[in-house]
C-alpha positions in Angstrom: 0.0 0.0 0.0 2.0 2.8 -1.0 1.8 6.6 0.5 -0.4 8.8 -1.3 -1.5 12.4 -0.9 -5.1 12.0 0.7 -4.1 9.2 3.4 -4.4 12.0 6.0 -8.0 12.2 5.4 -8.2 8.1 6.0 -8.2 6.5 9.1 -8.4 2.4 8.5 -7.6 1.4 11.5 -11.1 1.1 12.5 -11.0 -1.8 10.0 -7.4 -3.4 10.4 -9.2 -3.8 13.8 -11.7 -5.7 13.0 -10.3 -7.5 10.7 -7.6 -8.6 13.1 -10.9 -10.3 15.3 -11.1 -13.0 12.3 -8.3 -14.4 12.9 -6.6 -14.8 9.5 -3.6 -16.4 7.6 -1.4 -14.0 6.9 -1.6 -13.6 3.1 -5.5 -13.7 3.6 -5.3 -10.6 5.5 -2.9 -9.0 3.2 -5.1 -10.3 0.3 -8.4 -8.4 1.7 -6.3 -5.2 2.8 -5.2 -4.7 -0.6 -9.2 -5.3 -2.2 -9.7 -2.6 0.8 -7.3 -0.5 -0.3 -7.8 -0.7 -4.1 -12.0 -0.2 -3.6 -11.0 3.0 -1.2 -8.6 4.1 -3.9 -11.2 3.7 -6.6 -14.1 5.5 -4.7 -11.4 8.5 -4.2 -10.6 8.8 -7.8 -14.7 9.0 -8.1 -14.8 11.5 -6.3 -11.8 13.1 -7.4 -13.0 13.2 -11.5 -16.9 13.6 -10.7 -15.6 17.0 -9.2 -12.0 18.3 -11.7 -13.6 19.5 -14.8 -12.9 17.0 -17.2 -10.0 19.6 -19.1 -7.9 18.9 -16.1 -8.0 15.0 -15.9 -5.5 14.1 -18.1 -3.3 16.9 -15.8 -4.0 15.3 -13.0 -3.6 11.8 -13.7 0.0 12.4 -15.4 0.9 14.6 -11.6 -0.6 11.6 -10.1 0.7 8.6 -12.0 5.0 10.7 -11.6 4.1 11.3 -7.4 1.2 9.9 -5.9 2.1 10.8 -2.8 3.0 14.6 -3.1 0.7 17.0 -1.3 1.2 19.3 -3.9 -1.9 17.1 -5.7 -4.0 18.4 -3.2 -4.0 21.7 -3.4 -4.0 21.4 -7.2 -7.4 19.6 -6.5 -8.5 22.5 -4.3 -7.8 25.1 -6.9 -9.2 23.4 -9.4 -12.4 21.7 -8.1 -15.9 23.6 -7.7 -16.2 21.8 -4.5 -14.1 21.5 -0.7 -12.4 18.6 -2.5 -10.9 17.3 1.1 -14.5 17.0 2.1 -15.9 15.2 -0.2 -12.8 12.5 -0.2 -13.4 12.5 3.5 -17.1 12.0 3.5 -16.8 9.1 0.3 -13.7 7.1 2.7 -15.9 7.7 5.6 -19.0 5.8 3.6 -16.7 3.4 2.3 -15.0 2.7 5.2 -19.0 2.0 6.9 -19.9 -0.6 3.9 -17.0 -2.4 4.3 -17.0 -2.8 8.0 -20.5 -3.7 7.4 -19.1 -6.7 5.5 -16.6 -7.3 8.1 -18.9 -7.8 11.0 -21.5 -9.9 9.2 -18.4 -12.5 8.5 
């Protein structure tokens, strides 16, 4: 799971947590962190082009594909985006994060 430049707005160890209670292989656990990751990555980037007007995703993508982690991409989403960008990430992780501690607990 490599750093990148909205991870301050995510907090997962709310389901590392639980997660941990199933009592896991290993690899199984780092199997179903990386879906987690990879569906919380996905929503973001939702969130992210449903907001940039669509002149500036090709922009973005290449600043995000050479440093995904640089903060820089942040305030280039802020100036760029019609919306508070951080809160809408925030609220789509937070939403995310619910759905798949839903599937977590019903395991």
């Amino acid at each position: 799971m490599a750093k990148l430049f909205y991870d301050h707005l995510i907090v997962i160890e709310e389901i590392v947590a639980v997660l941990d209670q199933h009592k896991l292989k290993p690899g199984d656990r780092t199997k179903i962190l990386e879906l987690m990751d990879a569906t919380l990555q996905n929503e973001i980037l939702d969130v992210i082009f449903t907001y940039l007007p669509r002149e500036k995703h090709e922009e973005f993508l290449e600043k995000f594909h050479r440093a995904p982690h640089d903060m820089g991409l942040m305030q280039y989403l802020k100036d760029n985006s019609p919306v508070n960008i951080e809160l809408a990430i925030l609220d789509r992780a937070n939403k995310t994060k619910r759905k798949l501690l839903r599937h977590l607990t019903r395991s």
